[in-house]
PDB file of N, CA, C, O and CB in Angstrom:
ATOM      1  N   UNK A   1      -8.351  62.234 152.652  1.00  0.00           N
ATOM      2  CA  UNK A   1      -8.812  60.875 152.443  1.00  0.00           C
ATOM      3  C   UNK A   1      -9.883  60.899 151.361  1.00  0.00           C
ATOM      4  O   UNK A   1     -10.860  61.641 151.454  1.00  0.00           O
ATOM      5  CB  UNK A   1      -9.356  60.252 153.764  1.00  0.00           C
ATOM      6  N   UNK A   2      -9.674  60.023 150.264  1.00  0.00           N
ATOM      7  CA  UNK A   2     -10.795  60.058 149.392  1.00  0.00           C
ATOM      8  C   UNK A   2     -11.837  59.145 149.716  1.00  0.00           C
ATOM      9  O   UNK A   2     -11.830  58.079 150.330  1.00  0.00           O
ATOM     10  CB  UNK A   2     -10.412  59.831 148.105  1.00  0.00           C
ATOM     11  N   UNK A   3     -13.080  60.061 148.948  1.00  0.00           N
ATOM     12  CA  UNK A   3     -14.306  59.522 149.614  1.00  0.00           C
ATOM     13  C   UNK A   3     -14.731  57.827 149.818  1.00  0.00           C
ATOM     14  O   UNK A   3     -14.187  57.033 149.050  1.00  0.00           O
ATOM     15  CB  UNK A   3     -15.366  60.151 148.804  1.00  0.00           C
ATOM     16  N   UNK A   4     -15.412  57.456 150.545  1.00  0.00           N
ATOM     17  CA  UNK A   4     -15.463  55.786 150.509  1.00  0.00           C
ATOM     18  C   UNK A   4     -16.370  55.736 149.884  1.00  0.00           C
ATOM     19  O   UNK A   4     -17.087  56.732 149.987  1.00  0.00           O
ATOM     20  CB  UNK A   4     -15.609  54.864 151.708  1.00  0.00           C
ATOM     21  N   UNK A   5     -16.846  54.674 148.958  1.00  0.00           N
ATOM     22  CA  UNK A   5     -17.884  54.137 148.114  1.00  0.00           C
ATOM     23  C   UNK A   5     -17.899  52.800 148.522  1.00  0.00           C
ATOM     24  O   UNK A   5     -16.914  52.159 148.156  1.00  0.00           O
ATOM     25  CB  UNK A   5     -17.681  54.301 146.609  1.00  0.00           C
ATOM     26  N   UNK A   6     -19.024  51.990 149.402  1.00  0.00           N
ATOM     27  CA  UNK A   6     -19.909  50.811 149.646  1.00  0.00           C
ATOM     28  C   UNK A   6     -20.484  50.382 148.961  1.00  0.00           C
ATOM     29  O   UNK A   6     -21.658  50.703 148.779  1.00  0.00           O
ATOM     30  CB  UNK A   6     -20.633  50.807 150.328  1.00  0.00           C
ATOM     31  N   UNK A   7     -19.818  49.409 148.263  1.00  0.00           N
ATOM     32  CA  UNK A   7     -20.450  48.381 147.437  1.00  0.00           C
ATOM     33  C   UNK A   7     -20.283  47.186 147.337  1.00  0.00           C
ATOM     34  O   UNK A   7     -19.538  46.909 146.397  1.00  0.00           O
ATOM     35  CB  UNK A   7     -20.385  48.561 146.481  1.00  0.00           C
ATOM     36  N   UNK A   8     -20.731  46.151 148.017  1.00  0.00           N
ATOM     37  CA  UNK A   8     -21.051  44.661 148.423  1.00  0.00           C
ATOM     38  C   UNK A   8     -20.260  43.955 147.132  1.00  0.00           C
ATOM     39  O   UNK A   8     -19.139  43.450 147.199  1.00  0.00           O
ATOM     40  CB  UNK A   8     -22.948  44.251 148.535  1.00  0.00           C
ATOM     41  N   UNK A   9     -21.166  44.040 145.850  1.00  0.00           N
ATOM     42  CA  UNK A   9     -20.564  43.426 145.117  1.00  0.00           C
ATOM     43  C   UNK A   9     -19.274  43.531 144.358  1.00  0.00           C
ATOM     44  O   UNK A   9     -18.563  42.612 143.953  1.00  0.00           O
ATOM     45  CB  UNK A   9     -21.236  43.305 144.613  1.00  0.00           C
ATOM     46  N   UNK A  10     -19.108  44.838 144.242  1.00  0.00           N
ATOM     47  CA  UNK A  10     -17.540  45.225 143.692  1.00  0.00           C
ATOM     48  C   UNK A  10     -16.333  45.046 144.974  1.00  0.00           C
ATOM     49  O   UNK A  10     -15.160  44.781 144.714  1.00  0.00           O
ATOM     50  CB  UNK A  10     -17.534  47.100 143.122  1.00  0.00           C
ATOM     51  N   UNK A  11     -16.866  45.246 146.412  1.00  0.00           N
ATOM     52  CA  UNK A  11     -16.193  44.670 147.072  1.00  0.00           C
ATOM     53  C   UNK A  11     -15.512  42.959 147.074  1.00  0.00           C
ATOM     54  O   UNK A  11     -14.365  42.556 147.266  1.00  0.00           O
ATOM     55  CB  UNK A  11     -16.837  45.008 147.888  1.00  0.00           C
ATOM     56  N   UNK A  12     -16.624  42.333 146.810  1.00  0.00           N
ATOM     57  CA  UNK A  12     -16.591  40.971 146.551  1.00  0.00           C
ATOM     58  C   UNK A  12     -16.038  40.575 145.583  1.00  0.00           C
ATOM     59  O   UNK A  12     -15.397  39.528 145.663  1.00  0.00           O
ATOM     60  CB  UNK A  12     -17.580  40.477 146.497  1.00  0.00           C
ATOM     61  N   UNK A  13     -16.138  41.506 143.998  1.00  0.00           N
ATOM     62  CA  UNK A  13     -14.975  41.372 142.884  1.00  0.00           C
ATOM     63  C   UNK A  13     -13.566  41.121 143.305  1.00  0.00           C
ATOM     64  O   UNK A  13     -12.801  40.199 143.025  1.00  0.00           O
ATOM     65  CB  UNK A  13     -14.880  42.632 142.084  1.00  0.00           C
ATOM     66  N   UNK A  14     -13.383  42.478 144.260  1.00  0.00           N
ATOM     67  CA  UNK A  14     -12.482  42.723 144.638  1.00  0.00           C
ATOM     68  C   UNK A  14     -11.136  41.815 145.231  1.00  0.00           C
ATOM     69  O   UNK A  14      -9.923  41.748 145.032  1.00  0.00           O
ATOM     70  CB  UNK A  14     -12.982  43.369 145.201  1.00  0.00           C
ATOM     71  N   UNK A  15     -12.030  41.259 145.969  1.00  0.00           N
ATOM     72  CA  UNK A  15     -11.374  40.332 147.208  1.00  0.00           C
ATOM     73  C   UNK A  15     -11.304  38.829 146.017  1.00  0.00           C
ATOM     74  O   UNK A  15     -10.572  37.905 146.370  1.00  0.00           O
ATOM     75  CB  UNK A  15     -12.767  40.112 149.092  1.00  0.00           C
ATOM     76  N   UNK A  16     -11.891  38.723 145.003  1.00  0.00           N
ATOM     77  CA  UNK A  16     -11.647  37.580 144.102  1.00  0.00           C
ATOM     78  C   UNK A  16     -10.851  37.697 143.572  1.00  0.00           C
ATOM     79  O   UNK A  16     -10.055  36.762 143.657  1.00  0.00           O
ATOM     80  CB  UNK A  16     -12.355  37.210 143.330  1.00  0.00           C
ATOM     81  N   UNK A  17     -10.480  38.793 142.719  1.00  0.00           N
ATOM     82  CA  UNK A  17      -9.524  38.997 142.264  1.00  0.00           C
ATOM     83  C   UNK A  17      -7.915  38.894 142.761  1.00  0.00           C
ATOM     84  O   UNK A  17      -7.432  39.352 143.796  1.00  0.00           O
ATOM     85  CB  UNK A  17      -9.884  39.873 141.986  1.00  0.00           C
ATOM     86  N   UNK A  18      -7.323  38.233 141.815  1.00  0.00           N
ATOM     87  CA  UNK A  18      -5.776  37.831 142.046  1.00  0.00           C
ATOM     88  C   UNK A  18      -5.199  39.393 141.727  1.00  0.00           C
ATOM     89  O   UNK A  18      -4.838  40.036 142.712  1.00  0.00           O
ATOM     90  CB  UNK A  18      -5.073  36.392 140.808  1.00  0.00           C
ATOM     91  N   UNK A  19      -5.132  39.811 140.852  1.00  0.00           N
ATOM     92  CA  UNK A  19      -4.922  41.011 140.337  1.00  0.00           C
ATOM     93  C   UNK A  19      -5.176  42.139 141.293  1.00  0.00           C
ATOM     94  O   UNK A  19      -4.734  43.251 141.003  1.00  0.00           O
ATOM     95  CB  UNK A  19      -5.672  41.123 139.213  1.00  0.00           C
ATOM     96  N   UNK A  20      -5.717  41.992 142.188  1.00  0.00           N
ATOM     97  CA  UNK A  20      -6.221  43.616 143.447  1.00  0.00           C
ATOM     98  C   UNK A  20      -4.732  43.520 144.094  1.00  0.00           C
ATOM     99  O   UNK A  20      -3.839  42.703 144.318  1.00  0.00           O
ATOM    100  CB  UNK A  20      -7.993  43.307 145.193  1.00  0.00           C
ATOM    101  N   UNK A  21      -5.074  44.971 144.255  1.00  0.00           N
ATOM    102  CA  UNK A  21      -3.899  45.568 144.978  1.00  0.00           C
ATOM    103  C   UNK A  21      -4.232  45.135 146.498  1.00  0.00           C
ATOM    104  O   UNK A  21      -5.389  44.823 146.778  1.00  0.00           O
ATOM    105  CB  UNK A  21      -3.763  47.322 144.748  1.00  0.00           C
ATOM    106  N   UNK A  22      -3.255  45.116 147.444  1.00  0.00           N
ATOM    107  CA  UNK A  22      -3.185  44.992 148.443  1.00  0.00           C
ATOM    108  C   UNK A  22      -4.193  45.739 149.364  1.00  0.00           C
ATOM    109  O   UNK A  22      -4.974  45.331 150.225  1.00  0.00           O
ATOM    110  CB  UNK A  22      -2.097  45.141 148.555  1.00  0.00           C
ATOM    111  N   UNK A  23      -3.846  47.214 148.790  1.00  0.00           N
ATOM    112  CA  UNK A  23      -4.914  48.265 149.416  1.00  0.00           C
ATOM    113  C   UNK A  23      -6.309  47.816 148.973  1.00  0.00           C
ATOM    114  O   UNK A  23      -7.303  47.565 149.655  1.00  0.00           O
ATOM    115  CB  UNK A  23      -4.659  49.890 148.877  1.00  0.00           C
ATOM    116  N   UNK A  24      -6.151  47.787 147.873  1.00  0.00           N
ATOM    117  CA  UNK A  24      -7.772  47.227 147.420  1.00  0.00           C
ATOM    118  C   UNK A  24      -8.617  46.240 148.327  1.00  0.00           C
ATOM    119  O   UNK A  24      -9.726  46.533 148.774  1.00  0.00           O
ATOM    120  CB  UNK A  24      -7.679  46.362 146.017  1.00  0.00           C
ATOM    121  N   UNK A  25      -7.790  44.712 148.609  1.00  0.00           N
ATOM    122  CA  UNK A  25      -8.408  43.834 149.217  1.00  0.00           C
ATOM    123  C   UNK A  25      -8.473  44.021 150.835  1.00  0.00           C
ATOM    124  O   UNK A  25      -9.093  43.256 151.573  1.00  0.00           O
ATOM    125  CB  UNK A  25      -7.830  42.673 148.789  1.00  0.00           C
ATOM    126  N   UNK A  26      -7.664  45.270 151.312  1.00  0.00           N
ATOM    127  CA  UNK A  26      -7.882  45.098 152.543  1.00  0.00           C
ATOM    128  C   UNK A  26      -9.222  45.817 152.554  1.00  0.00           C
ATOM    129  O   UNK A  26     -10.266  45.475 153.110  1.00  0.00           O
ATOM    130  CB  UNK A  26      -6.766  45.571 153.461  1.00  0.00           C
ATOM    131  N   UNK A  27      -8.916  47.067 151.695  1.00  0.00           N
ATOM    132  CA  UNK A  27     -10.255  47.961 151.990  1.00  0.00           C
ATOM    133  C   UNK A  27     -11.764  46.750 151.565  1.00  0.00           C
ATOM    134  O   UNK A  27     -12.551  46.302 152.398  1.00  0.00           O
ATOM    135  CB  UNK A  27     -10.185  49.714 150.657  1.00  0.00           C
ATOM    136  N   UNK A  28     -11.780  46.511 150.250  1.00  0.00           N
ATOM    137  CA  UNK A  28     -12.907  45.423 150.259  1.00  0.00           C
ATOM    138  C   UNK A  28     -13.496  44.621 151.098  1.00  0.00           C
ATOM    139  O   UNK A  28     -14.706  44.392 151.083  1.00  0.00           O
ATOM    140  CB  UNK A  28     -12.700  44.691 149.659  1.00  0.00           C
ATOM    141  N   UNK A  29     -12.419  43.978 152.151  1.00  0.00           N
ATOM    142  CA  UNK A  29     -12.529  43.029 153.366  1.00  0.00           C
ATOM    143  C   UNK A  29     -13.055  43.819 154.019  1.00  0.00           C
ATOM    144  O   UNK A  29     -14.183  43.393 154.268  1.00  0.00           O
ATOM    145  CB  UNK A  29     -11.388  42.394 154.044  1.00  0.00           C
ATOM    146  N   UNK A  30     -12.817  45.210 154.673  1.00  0.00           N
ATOM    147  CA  UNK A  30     -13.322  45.554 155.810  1.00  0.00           C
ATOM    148  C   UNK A  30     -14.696  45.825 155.359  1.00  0.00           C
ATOM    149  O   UNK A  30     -15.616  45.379 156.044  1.00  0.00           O
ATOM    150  CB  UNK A  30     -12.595  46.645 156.504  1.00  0.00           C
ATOM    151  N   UNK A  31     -14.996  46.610 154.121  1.00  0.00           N
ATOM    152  CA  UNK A  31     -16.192  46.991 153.510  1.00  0.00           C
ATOM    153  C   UNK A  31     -17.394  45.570 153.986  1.00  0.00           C
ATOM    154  O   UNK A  31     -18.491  45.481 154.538  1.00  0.00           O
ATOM    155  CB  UNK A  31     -15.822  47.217 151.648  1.00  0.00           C
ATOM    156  N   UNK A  32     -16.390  44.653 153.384  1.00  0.00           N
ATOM    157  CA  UNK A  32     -17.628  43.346 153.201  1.00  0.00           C
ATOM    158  C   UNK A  32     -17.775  42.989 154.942  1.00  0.00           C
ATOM    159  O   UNK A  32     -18.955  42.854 155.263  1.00  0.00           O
ATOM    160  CB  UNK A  32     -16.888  41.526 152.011  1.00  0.00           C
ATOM    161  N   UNK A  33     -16.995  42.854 155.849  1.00  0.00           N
ATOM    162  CA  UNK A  33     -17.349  42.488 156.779  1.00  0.00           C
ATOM    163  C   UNK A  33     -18.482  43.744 157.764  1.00  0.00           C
ATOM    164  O   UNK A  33     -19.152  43.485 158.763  1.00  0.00           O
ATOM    165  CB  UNK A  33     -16.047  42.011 157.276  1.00  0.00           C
ATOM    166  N   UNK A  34     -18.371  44.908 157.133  1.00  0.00           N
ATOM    167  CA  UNK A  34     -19.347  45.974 157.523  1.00  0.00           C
ATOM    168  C   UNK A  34     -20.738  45.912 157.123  1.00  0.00           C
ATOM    169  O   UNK A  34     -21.695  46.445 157.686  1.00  0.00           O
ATOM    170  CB  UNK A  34     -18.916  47.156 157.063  1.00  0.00           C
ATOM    171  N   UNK A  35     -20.726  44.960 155.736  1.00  0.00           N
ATOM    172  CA  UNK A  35     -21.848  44.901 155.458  1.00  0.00           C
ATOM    173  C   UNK A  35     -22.758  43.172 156.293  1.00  0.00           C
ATOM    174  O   UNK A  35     -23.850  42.916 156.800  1.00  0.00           O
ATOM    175  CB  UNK A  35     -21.684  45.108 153.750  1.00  0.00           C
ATOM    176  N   UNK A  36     -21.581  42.479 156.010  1.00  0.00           N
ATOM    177  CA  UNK A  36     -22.050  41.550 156.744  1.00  0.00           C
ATOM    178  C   UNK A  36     -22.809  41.789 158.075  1.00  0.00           C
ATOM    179  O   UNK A  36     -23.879  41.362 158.508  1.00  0.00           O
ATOM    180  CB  UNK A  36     -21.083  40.852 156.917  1.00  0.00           C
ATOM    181  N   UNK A  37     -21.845  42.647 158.576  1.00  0.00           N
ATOM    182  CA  UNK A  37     -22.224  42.383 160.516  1.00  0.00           C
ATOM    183  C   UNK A  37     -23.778  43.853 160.497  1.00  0.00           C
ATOM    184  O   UNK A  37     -24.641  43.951 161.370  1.00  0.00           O
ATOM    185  CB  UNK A  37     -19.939  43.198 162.192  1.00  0.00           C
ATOM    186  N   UNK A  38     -23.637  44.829 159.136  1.00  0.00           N
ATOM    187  CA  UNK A  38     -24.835  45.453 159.385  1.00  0.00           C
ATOM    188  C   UNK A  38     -26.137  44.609 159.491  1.00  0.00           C
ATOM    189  O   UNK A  38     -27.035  44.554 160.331  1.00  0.00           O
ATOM    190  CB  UNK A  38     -24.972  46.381 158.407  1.00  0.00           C
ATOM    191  N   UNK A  39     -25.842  43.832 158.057  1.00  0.00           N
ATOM    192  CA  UNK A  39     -27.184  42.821 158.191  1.00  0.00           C
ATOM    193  C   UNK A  39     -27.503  41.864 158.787  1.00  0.00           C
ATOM    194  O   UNK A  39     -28.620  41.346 158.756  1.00  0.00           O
ATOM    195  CB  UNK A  39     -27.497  42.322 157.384  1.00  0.00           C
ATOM    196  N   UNK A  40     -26.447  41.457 159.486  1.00  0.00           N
ATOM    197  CA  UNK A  40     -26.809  40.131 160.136  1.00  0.00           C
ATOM    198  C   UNK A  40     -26.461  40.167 162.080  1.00  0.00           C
ATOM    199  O   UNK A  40     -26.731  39.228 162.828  1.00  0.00           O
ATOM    200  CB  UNK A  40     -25.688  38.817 159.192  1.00  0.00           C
ATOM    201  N   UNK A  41     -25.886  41.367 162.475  1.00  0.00           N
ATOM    202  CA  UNK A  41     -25.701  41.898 163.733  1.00  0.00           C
ATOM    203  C   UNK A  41     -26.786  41.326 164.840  1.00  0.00           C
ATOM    204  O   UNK A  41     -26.333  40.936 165.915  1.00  0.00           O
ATOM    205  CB  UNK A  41     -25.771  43.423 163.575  1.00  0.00           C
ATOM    206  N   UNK A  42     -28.272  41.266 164.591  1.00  0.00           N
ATOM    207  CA  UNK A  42     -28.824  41.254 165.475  1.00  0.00           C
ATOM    208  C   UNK A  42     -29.123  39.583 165.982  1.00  0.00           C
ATOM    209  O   UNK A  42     -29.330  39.210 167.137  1.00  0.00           O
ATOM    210  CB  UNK A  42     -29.835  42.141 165.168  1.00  0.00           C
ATOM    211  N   UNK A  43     -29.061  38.546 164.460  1.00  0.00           N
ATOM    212  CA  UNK A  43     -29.078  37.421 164.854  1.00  0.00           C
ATOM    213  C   UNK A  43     -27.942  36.334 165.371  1.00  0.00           C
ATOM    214  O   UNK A  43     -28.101  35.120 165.498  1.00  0.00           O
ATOM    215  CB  UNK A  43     -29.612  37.104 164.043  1.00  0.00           C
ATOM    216  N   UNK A  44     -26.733  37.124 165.639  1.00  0.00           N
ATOM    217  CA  UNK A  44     -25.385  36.318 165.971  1.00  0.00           C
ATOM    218  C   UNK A  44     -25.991  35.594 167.185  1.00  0.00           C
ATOM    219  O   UNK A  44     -26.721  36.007 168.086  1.00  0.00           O
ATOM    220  CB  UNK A  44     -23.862  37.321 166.356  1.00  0.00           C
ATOM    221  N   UNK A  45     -25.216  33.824 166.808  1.00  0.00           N
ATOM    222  CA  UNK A  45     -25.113  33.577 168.622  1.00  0.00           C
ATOM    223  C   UNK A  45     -23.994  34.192 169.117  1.00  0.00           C
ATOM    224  O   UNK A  45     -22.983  34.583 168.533  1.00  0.00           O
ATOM    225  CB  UNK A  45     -24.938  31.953 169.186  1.00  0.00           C
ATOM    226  N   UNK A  46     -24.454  34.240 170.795  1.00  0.00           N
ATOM    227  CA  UNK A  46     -23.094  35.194 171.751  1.00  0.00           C
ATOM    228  C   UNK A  46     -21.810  34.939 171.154  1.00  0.00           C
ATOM    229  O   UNK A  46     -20.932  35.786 170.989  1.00  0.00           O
ATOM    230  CB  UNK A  46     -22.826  34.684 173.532  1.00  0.00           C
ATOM    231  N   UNK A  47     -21.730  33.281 170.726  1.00  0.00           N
ATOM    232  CA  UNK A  47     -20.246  32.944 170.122  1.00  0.00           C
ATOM    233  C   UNK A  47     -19.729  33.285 168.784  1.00  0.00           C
ATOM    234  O   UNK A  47     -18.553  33.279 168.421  1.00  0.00           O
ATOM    235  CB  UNK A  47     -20.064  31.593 170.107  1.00  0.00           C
ATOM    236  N   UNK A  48     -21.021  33.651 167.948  1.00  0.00           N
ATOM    237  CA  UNK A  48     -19.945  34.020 166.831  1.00  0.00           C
ATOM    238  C   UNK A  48     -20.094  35.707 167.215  1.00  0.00           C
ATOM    239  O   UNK A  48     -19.143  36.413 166.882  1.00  0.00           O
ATOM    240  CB  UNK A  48     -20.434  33.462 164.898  1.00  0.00           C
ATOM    241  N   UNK A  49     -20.775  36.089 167.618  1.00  0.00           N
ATOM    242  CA  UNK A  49     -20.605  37.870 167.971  1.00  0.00           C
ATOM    243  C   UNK A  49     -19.211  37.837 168.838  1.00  0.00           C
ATOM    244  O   UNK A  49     -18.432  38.769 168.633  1.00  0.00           O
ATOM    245  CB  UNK A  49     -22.168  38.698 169.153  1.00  0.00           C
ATOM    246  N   UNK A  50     -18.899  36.989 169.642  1.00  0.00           N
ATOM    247  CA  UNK A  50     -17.381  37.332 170.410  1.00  0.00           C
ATOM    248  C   UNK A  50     -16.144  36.943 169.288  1.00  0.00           C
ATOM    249  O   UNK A  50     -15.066  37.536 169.339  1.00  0.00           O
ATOM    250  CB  UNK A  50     -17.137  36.191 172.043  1.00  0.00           C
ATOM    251  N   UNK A  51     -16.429  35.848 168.237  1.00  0.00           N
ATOM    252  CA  UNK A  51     -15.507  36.045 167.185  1.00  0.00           C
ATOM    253  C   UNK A  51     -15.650  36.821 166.551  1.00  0.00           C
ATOM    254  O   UNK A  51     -14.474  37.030 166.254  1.00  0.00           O
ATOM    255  CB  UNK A  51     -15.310  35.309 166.496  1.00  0.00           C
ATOM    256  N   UNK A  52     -16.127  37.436 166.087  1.00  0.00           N
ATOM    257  CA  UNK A  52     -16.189  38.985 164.852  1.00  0.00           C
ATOM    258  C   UNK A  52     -16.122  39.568 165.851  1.00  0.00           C
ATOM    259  O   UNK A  52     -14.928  39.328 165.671  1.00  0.00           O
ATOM    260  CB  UNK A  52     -17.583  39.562 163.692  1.00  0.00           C
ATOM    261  N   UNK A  53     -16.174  40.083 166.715  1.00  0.00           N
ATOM    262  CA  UNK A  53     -15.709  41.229 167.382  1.00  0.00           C
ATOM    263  C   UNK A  53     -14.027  40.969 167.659  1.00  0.00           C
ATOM    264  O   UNK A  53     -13.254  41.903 167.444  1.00  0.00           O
ATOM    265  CB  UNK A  53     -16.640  41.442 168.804  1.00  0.00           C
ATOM    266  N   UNK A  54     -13.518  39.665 168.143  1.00  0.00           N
ATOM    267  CA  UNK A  54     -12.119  39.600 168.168  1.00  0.00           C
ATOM    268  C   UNK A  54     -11.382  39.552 166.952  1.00  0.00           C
ATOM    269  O   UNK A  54     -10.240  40.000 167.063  1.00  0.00           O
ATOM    270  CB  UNK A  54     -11.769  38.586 168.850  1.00  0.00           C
ATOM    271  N   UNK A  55     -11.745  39.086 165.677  1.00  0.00           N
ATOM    272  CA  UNK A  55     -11.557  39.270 164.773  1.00  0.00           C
ATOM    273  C   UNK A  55     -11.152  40.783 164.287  1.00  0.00           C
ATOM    274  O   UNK A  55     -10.011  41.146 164.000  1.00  0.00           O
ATOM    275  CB  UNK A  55     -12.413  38.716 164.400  1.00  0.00           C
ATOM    276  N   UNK A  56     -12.297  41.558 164.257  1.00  0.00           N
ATOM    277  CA  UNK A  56     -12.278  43.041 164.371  1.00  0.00           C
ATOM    278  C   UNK A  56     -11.330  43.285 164.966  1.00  0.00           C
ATOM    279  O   UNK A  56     -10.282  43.183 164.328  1.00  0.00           O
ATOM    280  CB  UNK A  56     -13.277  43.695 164.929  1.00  0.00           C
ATOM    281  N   UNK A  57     -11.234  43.689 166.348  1.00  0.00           N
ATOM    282  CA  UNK A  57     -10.021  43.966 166.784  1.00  0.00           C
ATOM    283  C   UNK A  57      -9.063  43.581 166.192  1.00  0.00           C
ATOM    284  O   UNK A  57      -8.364  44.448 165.668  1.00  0.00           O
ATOM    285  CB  UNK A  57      -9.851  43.670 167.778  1.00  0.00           C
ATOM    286  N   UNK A  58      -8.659  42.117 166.046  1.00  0.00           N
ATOM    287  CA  UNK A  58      -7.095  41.917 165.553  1.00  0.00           C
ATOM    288  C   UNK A  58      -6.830  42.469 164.406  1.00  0.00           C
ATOM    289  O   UNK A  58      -5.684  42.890 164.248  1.00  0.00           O
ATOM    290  CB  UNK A  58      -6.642  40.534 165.359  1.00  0.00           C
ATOM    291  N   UNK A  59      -7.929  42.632 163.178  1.00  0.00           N
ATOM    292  CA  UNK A  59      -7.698  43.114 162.441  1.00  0.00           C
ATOM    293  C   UNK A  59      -6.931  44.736 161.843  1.00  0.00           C
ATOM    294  O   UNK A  59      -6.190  45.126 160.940  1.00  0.00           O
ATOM    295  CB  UNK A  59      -8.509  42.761 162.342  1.00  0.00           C
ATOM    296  N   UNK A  60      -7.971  45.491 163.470  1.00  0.00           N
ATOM    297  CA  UNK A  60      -7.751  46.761 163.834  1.00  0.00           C
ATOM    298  C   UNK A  60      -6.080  47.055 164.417  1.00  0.00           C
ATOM    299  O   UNK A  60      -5.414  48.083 164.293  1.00  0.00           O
ATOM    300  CB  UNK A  60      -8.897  47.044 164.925  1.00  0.00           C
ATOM    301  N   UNK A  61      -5.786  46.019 164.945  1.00  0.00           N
ATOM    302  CA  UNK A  61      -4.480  45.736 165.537  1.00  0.00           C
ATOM    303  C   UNK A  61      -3.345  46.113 164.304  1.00  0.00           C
ATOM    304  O   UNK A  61      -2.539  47.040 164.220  1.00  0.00           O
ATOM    305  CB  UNK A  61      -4.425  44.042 166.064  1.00  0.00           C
ATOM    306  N   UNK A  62      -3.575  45.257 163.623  1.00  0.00           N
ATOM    307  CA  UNK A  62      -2.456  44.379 162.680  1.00  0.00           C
ATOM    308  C   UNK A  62      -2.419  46.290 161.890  1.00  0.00           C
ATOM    309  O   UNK A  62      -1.344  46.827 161.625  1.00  0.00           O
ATOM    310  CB  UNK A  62      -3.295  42.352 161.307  1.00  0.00           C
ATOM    311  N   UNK A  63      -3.512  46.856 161.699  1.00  0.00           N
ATOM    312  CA  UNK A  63      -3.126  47.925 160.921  1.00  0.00           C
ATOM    313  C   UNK A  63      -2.419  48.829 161.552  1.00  0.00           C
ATOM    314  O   UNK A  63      -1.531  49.274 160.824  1.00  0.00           O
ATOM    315  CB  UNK A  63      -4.092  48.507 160.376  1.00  0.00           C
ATOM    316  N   UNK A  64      -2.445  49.401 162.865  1.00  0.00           N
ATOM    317  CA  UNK A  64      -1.645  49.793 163.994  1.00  0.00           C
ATOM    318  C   UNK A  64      -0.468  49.207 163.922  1.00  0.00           C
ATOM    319  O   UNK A  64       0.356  49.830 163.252  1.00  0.00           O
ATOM    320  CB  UNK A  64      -2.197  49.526 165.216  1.00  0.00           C
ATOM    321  N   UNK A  65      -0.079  48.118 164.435  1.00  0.00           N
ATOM    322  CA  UNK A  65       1.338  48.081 164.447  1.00  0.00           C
ATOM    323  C   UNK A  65       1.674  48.122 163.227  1.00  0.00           C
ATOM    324  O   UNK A  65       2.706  48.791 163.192  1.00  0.00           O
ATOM    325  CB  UNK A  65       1.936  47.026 165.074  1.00  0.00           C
ATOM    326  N   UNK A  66       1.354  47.738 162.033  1.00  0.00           N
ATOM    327  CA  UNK A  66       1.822  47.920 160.680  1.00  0.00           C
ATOM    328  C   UNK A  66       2.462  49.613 160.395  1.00  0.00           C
ATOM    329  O   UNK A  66       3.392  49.987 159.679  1.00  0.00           O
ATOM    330  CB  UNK A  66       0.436  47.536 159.673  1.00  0.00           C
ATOM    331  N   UNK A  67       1.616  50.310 161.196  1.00  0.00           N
ATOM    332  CA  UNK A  67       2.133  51.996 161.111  1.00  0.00           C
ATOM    333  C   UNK A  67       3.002  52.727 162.578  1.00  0.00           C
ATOM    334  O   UNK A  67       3.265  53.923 162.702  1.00  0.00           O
ATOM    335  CB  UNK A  67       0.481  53.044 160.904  1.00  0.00           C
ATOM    336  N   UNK A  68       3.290  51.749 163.463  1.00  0.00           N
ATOM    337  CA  UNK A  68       4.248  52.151 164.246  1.00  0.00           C
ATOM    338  C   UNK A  68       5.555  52.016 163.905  1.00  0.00           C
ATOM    339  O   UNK A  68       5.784  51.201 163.011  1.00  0.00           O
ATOM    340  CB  UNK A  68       4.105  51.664 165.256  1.00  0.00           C
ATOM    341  N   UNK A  69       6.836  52.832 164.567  1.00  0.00           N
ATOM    342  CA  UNK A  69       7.772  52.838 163.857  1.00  0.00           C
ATOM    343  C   UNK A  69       8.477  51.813 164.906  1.00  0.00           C
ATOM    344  O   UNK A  69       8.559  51.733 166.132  1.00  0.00           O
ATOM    345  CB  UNK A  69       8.343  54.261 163.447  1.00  0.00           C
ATOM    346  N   UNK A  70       9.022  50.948 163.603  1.00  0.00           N
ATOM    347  CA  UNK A  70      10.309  50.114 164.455  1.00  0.00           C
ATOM    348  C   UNK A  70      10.762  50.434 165.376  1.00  0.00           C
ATOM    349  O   UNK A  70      10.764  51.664 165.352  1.00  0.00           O
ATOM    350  CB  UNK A  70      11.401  49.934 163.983  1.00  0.00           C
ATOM    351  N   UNK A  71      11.430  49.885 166.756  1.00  0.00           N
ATOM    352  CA  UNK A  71      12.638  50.566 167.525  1.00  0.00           C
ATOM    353  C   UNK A  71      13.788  49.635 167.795  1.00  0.00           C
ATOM    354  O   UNK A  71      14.262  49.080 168.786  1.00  0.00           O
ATOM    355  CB  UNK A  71      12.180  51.130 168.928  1.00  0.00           C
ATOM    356  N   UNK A  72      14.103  49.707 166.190  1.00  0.00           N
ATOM    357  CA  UNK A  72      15.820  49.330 166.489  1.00  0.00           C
ATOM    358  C   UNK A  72      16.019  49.236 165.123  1.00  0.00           C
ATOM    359  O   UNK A  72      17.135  48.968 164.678  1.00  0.00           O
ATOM    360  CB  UNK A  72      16.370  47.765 167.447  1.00  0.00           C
TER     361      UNK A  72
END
């Protein structure tokens, strides 16, 4: 796996851009929402901390079944 590089704003290029690769904008998305929830983690109300966390998950989901193999 090549190394990760965190960067807010090139992440944010990223995800603007029409032109990003698929891989690009997913990785950017997760980047930016890591940075989001670092800085702002402690002031969530209970309700948006239970959406970004379900969010998270589904997100975590969707890449999982995306790499299970069909059965049929």
């Amino acid at each position: 796996m090549p190394e990760i590089e965190l960067n807010r704003e090139k992440s944010m290029r990223i995800l603007n851009s029409a032109d990003s690769s698929p891989d690009a904008r997913v990785i950017a998305a997760f980047a930016v929402m890591f940075f989001e929830a670092t800085e702002h983690a402690d002031d969530l109300e209970p309700e948006t901390y239970a959406i970004a966390h379900k969010l998270l998950r589904m997100g975590a989901s969707e890449l999982d079944q995306a790499r299970e193999p069909t059965n049929g």
